[in-house]
N, C-alpha and C positions, 0 to 999 in steps of 0.2 A: 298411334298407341306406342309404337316402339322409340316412337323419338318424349313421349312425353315421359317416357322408362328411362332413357337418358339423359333426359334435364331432371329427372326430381333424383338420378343416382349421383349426378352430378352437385346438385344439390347437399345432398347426403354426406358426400367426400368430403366439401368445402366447409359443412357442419361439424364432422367431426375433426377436418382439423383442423378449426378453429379453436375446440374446446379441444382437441391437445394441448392444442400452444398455450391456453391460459392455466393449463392445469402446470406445463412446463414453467412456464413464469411466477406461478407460485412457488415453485420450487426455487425456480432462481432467485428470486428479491425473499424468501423467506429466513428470519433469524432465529441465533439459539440461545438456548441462556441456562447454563449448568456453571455450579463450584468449580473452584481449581484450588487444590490444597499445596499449600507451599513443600517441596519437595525435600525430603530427610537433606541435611547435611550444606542448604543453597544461603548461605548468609544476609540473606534478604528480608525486608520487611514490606508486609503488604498493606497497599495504598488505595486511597477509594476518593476521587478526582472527580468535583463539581464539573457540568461542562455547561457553558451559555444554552443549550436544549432541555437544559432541567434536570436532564439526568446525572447519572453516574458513569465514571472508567475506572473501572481496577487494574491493578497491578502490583510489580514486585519492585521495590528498589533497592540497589546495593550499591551501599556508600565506596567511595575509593578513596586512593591516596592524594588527590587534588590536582591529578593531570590534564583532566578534562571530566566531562560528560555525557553519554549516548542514548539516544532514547531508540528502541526495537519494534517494528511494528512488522507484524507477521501474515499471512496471505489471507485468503478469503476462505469461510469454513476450518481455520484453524482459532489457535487461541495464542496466549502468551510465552504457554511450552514450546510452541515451533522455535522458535527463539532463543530458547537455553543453553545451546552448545554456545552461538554470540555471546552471550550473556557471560558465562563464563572464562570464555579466555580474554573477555577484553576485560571483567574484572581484576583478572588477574594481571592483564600491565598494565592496573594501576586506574583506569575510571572508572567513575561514576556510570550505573547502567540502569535502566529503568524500563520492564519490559510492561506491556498495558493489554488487555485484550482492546480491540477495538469495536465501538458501537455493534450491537446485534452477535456480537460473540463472546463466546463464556461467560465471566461473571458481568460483562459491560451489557447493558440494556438498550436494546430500540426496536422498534415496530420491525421495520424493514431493512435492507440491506441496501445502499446506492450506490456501490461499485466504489465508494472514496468521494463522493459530494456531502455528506452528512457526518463521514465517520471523519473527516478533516475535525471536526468540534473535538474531538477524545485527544485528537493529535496537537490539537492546540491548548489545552486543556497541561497536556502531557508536559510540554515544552515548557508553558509559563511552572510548572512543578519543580522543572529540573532547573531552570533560571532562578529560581529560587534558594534551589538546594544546594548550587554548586557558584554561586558568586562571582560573576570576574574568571570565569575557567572558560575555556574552547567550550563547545558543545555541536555535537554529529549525531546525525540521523540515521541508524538503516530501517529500508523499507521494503519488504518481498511483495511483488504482485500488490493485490489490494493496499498494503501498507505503504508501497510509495505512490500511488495513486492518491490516499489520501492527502499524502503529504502536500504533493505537486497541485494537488486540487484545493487546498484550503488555503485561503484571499487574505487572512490576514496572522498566521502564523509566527510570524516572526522571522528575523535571520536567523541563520543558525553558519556554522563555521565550516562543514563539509557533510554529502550526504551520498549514500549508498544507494542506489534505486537500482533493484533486482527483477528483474523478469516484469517488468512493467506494459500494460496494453498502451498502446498509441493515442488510440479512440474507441471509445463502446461497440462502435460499427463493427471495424478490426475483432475486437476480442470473441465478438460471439459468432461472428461470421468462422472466425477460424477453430471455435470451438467444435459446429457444427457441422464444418467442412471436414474435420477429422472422426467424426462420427457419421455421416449419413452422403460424403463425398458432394457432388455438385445440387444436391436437393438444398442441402445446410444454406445455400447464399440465399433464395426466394423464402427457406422457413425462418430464417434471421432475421428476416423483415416484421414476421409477422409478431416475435419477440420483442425489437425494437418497439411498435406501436404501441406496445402495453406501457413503456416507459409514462410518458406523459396522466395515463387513465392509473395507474399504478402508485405511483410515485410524485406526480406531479414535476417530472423531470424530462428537459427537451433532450435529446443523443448531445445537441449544438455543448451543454452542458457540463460532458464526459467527454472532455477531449484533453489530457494534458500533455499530449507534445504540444500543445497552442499555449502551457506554460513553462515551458522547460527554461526558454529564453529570462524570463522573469526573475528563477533562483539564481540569490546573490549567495553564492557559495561555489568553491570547488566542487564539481559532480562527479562521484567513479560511476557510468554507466555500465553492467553487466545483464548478460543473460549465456543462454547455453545455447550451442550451435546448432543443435538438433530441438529445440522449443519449437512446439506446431503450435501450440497457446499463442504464444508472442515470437513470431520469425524473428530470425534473425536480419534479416532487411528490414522489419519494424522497428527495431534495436538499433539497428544504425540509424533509420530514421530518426528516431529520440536524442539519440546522439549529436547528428549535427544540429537540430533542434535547440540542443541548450548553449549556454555559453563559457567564455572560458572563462576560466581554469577546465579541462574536464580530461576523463579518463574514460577509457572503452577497454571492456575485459571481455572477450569473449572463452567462455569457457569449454575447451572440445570434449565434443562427448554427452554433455548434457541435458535434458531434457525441460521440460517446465520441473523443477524440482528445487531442494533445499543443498542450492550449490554450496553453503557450507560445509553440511553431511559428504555430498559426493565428492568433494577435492578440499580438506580441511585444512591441509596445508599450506597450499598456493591460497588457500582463500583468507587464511589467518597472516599469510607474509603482505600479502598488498594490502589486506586492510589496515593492517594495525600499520602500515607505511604510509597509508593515504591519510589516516585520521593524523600519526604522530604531525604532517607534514601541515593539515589544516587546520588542527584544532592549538597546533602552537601559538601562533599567534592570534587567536579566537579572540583572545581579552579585549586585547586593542581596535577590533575592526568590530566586533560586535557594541562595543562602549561609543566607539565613535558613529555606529551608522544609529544608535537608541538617541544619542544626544542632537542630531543632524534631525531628526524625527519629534525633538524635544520630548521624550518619552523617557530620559534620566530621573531617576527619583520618584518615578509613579508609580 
């Protein structure tokens, strides 16, 4: 009797947390979808971007003096505003910026949230917008957490001429293993699994899927790699990982002090003197190597 008390308690444990973990996973892949009103006094006009899923991507663009072009993609659970302090000092030396909410946030639409395998469409979406808008000019990427994920994860994008990737995960494994490790310490690594599983029954997505240091090598562009020293989200030995992962040209900012956070907010002026050095430095000659790798691809004039 006493052992059939602890197989059906044990039972019971394995029951409910199973139905944790899928009540957890709702939470994690679920999206939102509320207005954003353009902000008193931001010289922007707002944009609403077909993307090959059917849907839509909103956002803000503001035109510049013809130095180049940047498009903003901002973390997971955020929207386009993360983005605004960006937004404004690179407008103001002089490009073109175009901030987007990305799929399943703000005004952008989608069922579910894929860590950056789905929301790549908004980002591609985004790109051909600014190729558009900004003719024969440089064009640079930043991308916080989810938004350079997207980036890194979406297969046919486009070049582009230099790109920012800020506190970015490794691999899905990595991200939620370390999320959970910082929440529930050694338990976090066995309940990440049971997270992970849902991927496929959820999603219809393998982890194999959510891996972009296996694309870092790939982007043909200068990289500035950053994150903060102190980030449990994404280590800083993940960071370096990614790092030697991609290829050169590239840069490594490690920023002390910082946390998973909005390293513009926390150090704006180290963070506005290397960016706007890294962009002036890649997006200069943007015309020439983006012209020539569109025509190498015979993609001129299309």
């Amino acid at each position: 009797m006493r052992l059939r008390r602890l197989v059906m308690g044990l039972c019971l444990l394995l029951a409910g947390g199973l139905v944790l973990a899928w009540l957890a996973g709702s939470e994690l892949v679920a999206g939102a979808h509320y207005a954003i009103a353009l902000p008193d006094g931001l010289p922007a006009q707002t944009v609403t971007l077909p993307t090959e899923a059917g849907r839509t991507v909103e956002g803000w663009f503001l035109r510049g003096s013809g130095k180049g072009a940047v498009l903003l993609l901002h973390g997971i659970r955020a929207d386009r505003r993360q983005m605004l302090g960006r937004a404004r000092f690179l407008h103001a030396a002089g490009y073109s910026v175009l901030l987007i909410d990305l799929p399943g946030h703000g005004a952008s639409t989608a069922p579910q949230l894929t860590f950056g395998l789905t929301e790549a469409a908004g980002v591609k979406a985004a790109l051909a917008y600014l190729r558009r808008q900004a003719p024969g000019q440089g064009l640079g990427l930043i991308g916080v957490s989810l938004g350079a994920a997207s980036y890194v994860l979406c297969k046919d994008c486009g070049p582009v001429d230099g790109v920012v990737l800020e506190s970015m995960y490794p691999t899905i494994e990595e991200a939620v293993e370390d999320r959970l490790r910082m929440r529930l310490g050694a338990l976090g690594v066995p309940l990440s699994k049971l997270l992970l599983w849902q991927l496929p029954l959820r999603l219809d997505i393998a982890p194999r899927q959510l891996r972009p240091i296996d694309h870092m090598a790939a982007i043909r562009a200068p990289a500035l790699v950053a994150s903060g020293d102190r980030d449990m989200h994404t280590t800083l030995a993940e960071t370096r990982r990614l790092y030697g992962a991609a290829a050169q040209p590239k840069q490594l900012w490690v920023v002390q002090g910082a946390v998973h956070q909005d390293l513009h907010a926390f150090a704006p002026g180290p963070y506005e003197e290397r960016v706007l050095r890294f962009l002036e430095t890649g997006l200069r000659g943007g015309r020439g190597r983006y012209a020539a790798e569109k025509q190498d691809d015979g993609l001129i004039g299309q």
